[in-house]
C-alpha positions, -999 to 999 in steps of 0.1 A, spaced: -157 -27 -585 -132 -12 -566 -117 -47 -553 -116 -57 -592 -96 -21 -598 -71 -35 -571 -65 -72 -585 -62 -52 -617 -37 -30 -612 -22 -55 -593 -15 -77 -629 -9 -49 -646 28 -38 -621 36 -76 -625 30 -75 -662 51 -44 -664 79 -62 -644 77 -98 -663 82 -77 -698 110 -55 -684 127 -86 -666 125 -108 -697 138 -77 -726 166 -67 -701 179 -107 -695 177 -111 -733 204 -85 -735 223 -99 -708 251 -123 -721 244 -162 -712 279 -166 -692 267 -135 -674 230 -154 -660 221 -189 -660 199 -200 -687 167 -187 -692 137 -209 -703 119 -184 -725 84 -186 -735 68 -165 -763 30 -173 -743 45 -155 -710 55 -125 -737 23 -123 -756 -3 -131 -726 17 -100 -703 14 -77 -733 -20 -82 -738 -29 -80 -701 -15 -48 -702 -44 -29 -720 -69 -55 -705 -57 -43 -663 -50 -6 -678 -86 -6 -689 -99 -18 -657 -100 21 -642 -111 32 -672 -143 12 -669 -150 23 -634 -149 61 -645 -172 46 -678 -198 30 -650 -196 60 -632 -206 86 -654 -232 61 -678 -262 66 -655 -263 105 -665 -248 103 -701 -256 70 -710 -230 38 -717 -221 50 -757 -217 85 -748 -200 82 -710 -178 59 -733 -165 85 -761 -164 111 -734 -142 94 -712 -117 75 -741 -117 109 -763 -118 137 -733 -106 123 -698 -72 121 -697 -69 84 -684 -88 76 -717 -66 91 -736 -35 77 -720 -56 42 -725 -55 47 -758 -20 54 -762 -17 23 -740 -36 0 -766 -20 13 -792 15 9 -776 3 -28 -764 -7 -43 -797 29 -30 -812 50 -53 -787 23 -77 -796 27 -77 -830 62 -77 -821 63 -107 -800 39 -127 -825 59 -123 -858 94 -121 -843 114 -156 -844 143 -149 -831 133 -136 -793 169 -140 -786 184 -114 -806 191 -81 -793 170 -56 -818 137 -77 -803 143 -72 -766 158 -34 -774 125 -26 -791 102 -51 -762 124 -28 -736 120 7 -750 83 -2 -762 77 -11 -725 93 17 -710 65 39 -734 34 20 -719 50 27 -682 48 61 -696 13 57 -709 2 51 -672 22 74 -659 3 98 -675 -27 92 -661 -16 86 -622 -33 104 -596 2 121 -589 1 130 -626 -34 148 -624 -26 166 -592 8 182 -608 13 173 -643 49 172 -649 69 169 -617 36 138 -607 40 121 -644 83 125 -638 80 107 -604 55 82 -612 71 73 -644 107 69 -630 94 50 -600 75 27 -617 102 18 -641 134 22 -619 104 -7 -597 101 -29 -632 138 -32 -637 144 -43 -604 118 -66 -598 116 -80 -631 150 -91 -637 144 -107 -603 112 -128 -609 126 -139 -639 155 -153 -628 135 -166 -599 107 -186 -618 121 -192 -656 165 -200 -644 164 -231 -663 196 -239 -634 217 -220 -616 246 -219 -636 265 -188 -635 249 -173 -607 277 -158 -590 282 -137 -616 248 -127 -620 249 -113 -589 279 -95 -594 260 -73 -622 227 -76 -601 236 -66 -571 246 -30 -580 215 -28 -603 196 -32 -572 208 -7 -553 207 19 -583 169 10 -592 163 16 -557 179 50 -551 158 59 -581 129 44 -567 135 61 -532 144 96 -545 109 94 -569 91 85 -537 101 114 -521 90 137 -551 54 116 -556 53 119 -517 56 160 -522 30 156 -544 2 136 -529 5 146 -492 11 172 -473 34 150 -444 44 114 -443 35 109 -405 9 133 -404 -6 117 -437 -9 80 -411 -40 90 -397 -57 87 -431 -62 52 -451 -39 67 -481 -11 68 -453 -17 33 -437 -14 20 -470 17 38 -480 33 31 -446 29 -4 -455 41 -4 -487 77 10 -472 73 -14 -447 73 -42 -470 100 -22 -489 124 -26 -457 118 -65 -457 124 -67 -498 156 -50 -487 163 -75 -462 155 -103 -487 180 -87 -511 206 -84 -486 204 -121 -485 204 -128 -515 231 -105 -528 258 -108 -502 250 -139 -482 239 -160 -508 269 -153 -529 296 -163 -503 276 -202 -499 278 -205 -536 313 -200 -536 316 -229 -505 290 -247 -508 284 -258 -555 256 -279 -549 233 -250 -528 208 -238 -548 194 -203 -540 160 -204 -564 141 -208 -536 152 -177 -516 150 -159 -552 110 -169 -551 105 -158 -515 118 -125 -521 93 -127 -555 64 -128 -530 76 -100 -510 75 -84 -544 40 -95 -556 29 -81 -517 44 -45 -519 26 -47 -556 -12 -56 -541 -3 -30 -514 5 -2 -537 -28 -14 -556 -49 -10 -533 -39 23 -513 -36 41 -549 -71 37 -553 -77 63 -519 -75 97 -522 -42 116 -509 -51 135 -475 -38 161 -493 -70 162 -516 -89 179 -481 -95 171 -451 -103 133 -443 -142 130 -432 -131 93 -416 -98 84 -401 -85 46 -409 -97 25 -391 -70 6 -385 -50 36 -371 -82 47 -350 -77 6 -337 -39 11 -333 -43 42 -317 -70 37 -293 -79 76 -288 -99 99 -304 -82 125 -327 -88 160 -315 -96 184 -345 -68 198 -365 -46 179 -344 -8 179 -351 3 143 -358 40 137 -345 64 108 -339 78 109 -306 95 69 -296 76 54 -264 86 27 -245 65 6 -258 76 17 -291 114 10 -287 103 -26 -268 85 -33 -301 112 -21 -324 138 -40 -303 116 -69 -306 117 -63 -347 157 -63 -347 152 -95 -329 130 -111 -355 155 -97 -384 181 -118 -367 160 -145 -362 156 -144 -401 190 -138 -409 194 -170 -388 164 -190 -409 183 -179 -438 215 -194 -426 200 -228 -416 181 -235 -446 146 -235 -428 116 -241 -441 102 -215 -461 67 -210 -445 89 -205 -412 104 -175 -433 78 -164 -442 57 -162 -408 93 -147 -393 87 -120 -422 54 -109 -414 54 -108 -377 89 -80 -383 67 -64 -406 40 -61 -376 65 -56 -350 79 -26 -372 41 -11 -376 36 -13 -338 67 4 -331 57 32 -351 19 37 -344 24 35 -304 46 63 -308 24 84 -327 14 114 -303 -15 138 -315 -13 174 -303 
């Protein structure tokens, strides 16, 4: 079940970001984007998804309870008294408005339709907001971060797969970068300063919280964030100066790579927001991936610190060398699977770096 909760939730960030991405381009004028192949299936079959992935949770807590209570009566109890049945609710309810919406409407090109798809999305990111762990642990400052973070994360990687897989061509593209670019780096200060605050929130320290499987999933998840940073750098800056030299470069593919990155941080974040926080009690089990990383035991109510080996600096040195290695791929048009392999082993180099430096006291 859990692994089903993960793919779940999984769909459901991507949905989020394919409805954002598409209502915020529809607003955007043409000679401001290149041309946008639209598709009214993509709308409707991301709307309903939504409720479908939201419900996924929902069912686990339903399973959970139904040998006690029974299915019928786990079910009302959960949908009419838990709050992440209420918030599904809420979610449905939001979820077959756009759909409505998105099935009557002609004109998707008009800027009423993708206001009200926008605002009606940004109510079912607060729908799930709602019923976050974060949320449960402190209700308003949990449901504040979780909601901001999630949508400041839709707006940025939604306008971004979209132009990625539906660009028709890549007319105009400069200038889409030119908006883009600083939409980027607001959506993630937003999505930096609400990681922080959900951070406060779920654990009691970052590096301390690495020791549990809720911290090895999170410290992933910023690792990843670091390489969607690189991609963007890329994409923003570099990729914009070899438009202007070179007219007949296309940069859809780089677009897509930095789309995968994306679809990455989202199974990540899936998976290790299934765990509970260390800050919940004390972990019975360390990870045991750190336990493999670290290769010690961990002495009781032991004080986790980062102090830099050599090791650790070798290995980070080694990751600043694979970053320029990539900056070169970049450069030279190599093949994409070669970018790709140069991206995960800086991603492992940067993990390394880290956990070799971790000293217990």
């Amino acid at each position: 079940m859990q692994t089903l909760v993960i793919i779940s939730q999984t769909l459901l960030y991507l949905c989020f970001s394919v409805l954002m991405g598409s209502f915020l381009i529809g607003l955007v004028p043409s000679t401001y984007r290149p041309a946008i192949n639209s598709s009214r299936r993509l709308l409707i079959i991301c709307t309903a998804g939504i409720p479908l992935f939201a419900f996924i949770p929902v069912l686990e807590v339903i399973l959970y309870l139904a040998p006690r209570l029974g299915a019928a009566e786990s079910s009302l109890s959960v949908l009419t008294s838990f709050t992440i049945g209420k918030a599904w609710g809420w979610t449905l309810v939001l979820a077959i408005g756009l759909l409505l919406a998105a099935l009557l409407v002609k004109e998707h090109e008009s800027a009423l339709f993708n206001t009200t798809g926008a605002i009606l999305t940004f109510l079912l990111i607060v729908t799930i907001a709602w019923s976050s762990h974060a949320s449960s642990i402190a209700p308003f400052s949990g449901f504040v971060g979780d909601a901001i973070h999630l949508l400041a994360m839709s707006v940025w990687t939604g306008i971004l797969v979209i132009i990625s897989w539906r660009a028709a061509n890549t007319a105009n593209w400069r200038s889409f970068l030119t908006w883009f670019t600083p939409v980027a780096a607001l959506c993630f200060i937003v999505v930096t300063v609400s990681g922080l605050l959900l951070m406060n929130v779920l654990i009691d320290g970052y590096v301390a919280s690495w020791t549990s499987p809720y911290g090895q999933g999170l410290l992933f998840k910023h690792l990843f964030v670091i390489l969607l940073l690189f991609y963007a750098g890329i994409n923003g800056f570099w990729v914009k100066r070899k438009l202007k030299n070179d007219q007949g470069f296309s940069p859809i593919r780089w677009a897509r790579l930095e789309s995968v990155v994306i679809f990455m941080i989202f199974a990540i974040t899936a998976a290790f927001s299934q765990l509970s926080p260390p800050s919940e009690g004390e972990m019975d089990d360390p990870s045991k991936l750190f336990m493999l990383t670290y290769g010690k035991e961990i002495p009781l109510n032991a004080a986790v610190q980062l102090e830099w080996s050599g090791m650790g600096i070798l290995l980070l040195l080694l990751a600043i060398a694979c970053g320029a290695l990539l900056a070169t791929a970049f450069s030279k048009q190599a093949p994409r699977l070669m970018v790709l392999l140069l991206s995960g082993v800086l991603v492992l180099c940067l993990y390394l770096a880290l956990m070799t430096s971790v000293v217990l006291v």
